[in-house]
N, C-alpha and C positions, 0 to 999 in steps of 0.2 A: 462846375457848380455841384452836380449830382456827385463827384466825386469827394468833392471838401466835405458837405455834406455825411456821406459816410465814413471817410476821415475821421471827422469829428465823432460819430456816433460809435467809432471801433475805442479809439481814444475814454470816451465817456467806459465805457463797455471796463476798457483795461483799468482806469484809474478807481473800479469798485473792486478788481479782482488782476491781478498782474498775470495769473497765471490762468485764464481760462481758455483752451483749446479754442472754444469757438471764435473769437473775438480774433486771437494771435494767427489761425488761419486766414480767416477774413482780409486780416493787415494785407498777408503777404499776397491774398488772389488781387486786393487793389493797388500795392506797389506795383505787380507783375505788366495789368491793365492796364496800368500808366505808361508803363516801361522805364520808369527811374534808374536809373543807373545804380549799381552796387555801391558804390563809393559816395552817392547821395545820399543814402538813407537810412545810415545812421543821424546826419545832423537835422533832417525830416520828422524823425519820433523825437530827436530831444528839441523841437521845437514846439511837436503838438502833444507830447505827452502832460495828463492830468493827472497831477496829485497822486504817481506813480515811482515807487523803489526806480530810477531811474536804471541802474545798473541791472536788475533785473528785469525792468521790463526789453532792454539792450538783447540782454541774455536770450530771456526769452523769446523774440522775435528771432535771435540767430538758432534758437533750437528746431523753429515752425519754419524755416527755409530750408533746414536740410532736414527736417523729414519731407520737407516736398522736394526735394530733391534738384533745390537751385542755391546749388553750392556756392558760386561767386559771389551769392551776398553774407555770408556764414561768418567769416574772419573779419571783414570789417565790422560788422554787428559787436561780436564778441570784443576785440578790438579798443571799440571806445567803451562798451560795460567796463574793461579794466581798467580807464581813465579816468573813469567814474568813481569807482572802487578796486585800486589792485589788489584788495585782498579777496574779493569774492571766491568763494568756495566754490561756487556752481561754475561759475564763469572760468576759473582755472582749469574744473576737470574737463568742462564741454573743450575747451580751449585744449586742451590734453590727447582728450577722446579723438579729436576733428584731426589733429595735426597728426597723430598717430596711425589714424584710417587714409592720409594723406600722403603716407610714406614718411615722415616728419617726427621721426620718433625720440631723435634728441632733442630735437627743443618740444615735444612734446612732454619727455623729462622735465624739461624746467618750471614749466608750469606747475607741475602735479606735483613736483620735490617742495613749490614754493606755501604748499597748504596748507595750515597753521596745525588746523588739526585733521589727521586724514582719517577718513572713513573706511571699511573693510573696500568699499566700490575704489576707492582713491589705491588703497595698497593692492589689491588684485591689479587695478591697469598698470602699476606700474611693475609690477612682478612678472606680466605680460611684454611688456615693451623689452623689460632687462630680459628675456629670454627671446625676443622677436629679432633683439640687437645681437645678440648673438646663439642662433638657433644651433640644433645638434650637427646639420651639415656642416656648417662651418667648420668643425672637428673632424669629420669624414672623408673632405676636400680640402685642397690647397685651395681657398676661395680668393678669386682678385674683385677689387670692383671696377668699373670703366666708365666715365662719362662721355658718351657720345655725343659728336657736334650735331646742334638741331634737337636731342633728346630731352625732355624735358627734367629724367632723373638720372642718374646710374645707376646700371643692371651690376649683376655679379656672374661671376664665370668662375665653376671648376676647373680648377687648370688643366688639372690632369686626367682631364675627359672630352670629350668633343666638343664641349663648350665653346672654343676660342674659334675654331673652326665656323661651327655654325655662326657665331659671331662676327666674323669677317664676312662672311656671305652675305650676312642683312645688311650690319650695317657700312661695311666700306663698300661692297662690290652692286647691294642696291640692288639685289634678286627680285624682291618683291616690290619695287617702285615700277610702276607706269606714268607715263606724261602726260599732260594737256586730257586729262580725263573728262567728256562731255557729260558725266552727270559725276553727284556726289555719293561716294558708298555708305550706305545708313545701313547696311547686315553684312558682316564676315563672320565668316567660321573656319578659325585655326584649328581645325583637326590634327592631331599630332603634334599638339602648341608646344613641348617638352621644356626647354627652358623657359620660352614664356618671350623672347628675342623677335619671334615673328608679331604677338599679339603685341609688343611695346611700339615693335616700329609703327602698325597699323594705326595704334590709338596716337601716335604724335603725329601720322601724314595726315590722318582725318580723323580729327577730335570729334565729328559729331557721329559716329559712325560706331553703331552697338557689335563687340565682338564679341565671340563662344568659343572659349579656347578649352578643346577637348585634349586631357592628357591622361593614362592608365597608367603609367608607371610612378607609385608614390614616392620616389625619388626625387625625381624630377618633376613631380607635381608640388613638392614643398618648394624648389628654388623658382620654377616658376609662379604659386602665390609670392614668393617675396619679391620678382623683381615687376609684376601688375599690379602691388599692390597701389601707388600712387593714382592709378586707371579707375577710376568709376564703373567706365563704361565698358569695361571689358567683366564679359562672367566666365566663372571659370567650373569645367565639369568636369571630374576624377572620375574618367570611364575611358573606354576603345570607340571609336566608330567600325558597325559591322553594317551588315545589311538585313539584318532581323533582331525584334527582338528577343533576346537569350540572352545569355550569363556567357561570359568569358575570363580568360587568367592571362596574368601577364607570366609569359618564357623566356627566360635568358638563353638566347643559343650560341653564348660564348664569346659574343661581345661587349659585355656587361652593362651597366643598366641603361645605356645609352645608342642598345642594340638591340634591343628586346621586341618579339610579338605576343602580338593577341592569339588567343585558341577558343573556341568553343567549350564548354565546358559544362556541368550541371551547376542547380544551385547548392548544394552541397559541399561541393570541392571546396576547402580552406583556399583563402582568398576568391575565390567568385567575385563578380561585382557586374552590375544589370548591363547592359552594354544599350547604346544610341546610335540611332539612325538619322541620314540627313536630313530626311521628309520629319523623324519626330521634331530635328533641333529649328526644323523651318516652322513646320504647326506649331511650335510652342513659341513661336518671338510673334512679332505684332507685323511681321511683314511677309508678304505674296512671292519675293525673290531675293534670290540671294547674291550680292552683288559681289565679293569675290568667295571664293574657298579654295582656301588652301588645304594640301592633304597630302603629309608626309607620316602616314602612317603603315610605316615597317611591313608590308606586304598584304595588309590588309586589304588593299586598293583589288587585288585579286578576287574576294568574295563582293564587295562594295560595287565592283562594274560586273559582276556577274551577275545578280539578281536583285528587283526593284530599282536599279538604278531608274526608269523610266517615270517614275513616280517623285523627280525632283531634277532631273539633268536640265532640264529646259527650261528650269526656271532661275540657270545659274549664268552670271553674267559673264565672271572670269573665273579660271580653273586654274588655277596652279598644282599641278601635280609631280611628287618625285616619287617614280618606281623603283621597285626593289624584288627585281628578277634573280637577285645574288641572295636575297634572303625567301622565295619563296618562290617556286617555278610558273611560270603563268598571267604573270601581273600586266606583262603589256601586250598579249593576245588579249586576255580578258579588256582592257583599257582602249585599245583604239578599235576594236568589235563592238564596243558600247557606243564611243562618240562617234563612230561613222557616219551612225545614223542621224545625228545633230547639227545643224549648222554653223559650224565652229571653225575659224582658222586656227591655226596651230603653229608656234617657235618652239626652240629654245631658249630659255635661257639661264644658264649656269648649268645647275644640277636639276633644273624643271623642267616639265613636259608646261607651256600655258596654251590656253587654250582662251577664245574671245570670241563672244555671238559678232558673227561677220553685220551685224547692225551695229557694232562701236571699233570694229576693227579699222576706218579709218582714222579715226581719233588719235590713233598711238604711233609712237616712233618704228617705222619698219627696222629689223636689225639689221646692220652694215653686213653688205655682199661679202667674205672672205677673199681678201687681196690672194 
């Protein structure tokens, strides 16, 4: 009753003003209360709306979902505004906008092409999209695209780079899969995300689970935004992880941009850029541990287990690490001197060192004894 009740009073609220912030918030904190299902409530507002732009109040309710950031109700909202009115202008670009930030960039074209009359905002997104559709890499690279079984989109792959490689490691060989996991990972941190392969597999095994995909080389920081773009839940940081903060440069040591390290460097140096730590990317999220991280970052792993490690190792659940003693001397004296000290069992597997707090190490498949 309390709830119809306010129902009704958001309703009264809209049908003086379609568009007033306060009211179209309100809606969605007593849809949420409810817990209506996405796919009910649209026929919900065209039930209880008053003497309200139907199509726009549609609209608007799908625009106060995804600024709160409950996406699943966003396209059916929009959706039926277009059934309402296909010509809606607002409804086309939000419809444009959403599909576009969704990875959905062609048929976010068709909406935005369909405007009668476009606005400077209508021809920028689409000026955006025609260059998102085909960016400068693509001309750089022999680019393929892949849809993998289980993924929710297709990624793309340099061909002519290590791309296909790392590609078959996630997703056919299943490097970073674990079994029968006794809790669910809500923090990862892809250190060394480079294609971005590692942070797509994470966000399709566990959808509810906030990743930080740290990459410094701005190569492979543009292919990887384009193939997380469909990822909400993945953020993405154009920086090195070190072990302090300072300023660092990306170094080609002659296996081009897909072999490159981090140095120390001032802020001055042409290209600098601030460098993070795992303690800052943990203080800055909303949680106490970090439930896997991953870190194939090109030898860096050497300064990273050598100093402050102790201000964040223990608060890490699983470790997947790939060292890289061929690119920088020292990286796995420095590495298993650090986790010694920690209660960690330790495999292989593939090209990883993992490591797992011997409190969830029965949980997981032991690997098969070598015949």
């Amino acid at each position: 009753m309390e709830n119809d009740l306010q129902l009704s009073e958001i309703f009264d609220a809209l049908a003086q003003d379609v568009n007033d912030p306060k009211s179209l918030n309100k809606l969605v904190q007593v849809i949420l209360a409810l817990k209506i299902p996405a796919e009910n409530v649209p026929s919900l507002i065209m039930n209880k709306a008053k003497n309200s732009t139907l199509d726009d109040l549609l609209n608007n309710a799908g625009s106060a979902f995804w600024e709160s950031q409950h996406y699943d109700y966003v396209i059916p909202l929009l959706q039926q505004s277009l059934e309402v009115n296909p010509a809606n202008p607002d409804t086309l670009f939000n419809m444009g906008y959403i599909l576009h930030d969704f990875g959905e960039s062609e048929r976010a074209l068709k909406y935005l092409e369909s405007i009668a009359i476009k606005s400077t905002n209508v021809l920028t997104l689409i000026k955006e999209i025609n260059l998102w559709l085909r960016p400068a890499f693509f001309d750089d690279y022999k680019v393929e695209f892949f849809q993998i079984p289980g993924m929710e989109k297709p990624v793309c792959a340099r061909i002519n780079t290590s791309d296909p490689h790392v590609l078959k490691e996630i997703f056919q060989q299943r490097n970073y899969e674990f079994t029968n996991l006794s809790f669910t990972p809500k923090l990862i941190i892809d250190g060394g995300a480079n294609a971005g392969y590692s942070s797509v597999f994470f966000a399709n095994i566990y959808p509810q689970a906030h990743i930080i995909a740290v990459e410094p080389e701005q190569s492979n920081f543009e292919i990887l935004q384009y193939n997380t773009r469909p990822y909400k839940k993945v953020k993405l940081i154009e920086s090195g992880i070190w072990h302090k903060n300072t300023y660092l440069n990306v170094r080609d040591i002659g296996l081009g941009k897909w072999g490159t390290i981090v140095e120390e460097t001032s802020d001055t140096e042409p290209g600098a850029f601030r460098a993070v730590t795992i303690s800052s990317l943990l203080e800055n999220s909303d949680y106490e541990e970090i439930d896997i991280l991953k870190l194939d970052i090109e030898g860096a792993e050497k300064e990273v287990f050598t100093h402050g490690y102790d201000e964040w190792l223990d608060k890490v659940k699983i470790l997947i690490i790939e060292l890289h003693d061929n690119m920088k001397r020292g990286c796995s004296n420095a590495f298993f001197k650090a986790v010694s000290n920690y209660k960690f069992a330790c495999f292989v597997k593939g090209e990883n060192i993992v490591l797992i707090k011997e409190d969830y190490l029965k949980v997981y498949e032991k690997p098969s004894d070598p015949k």
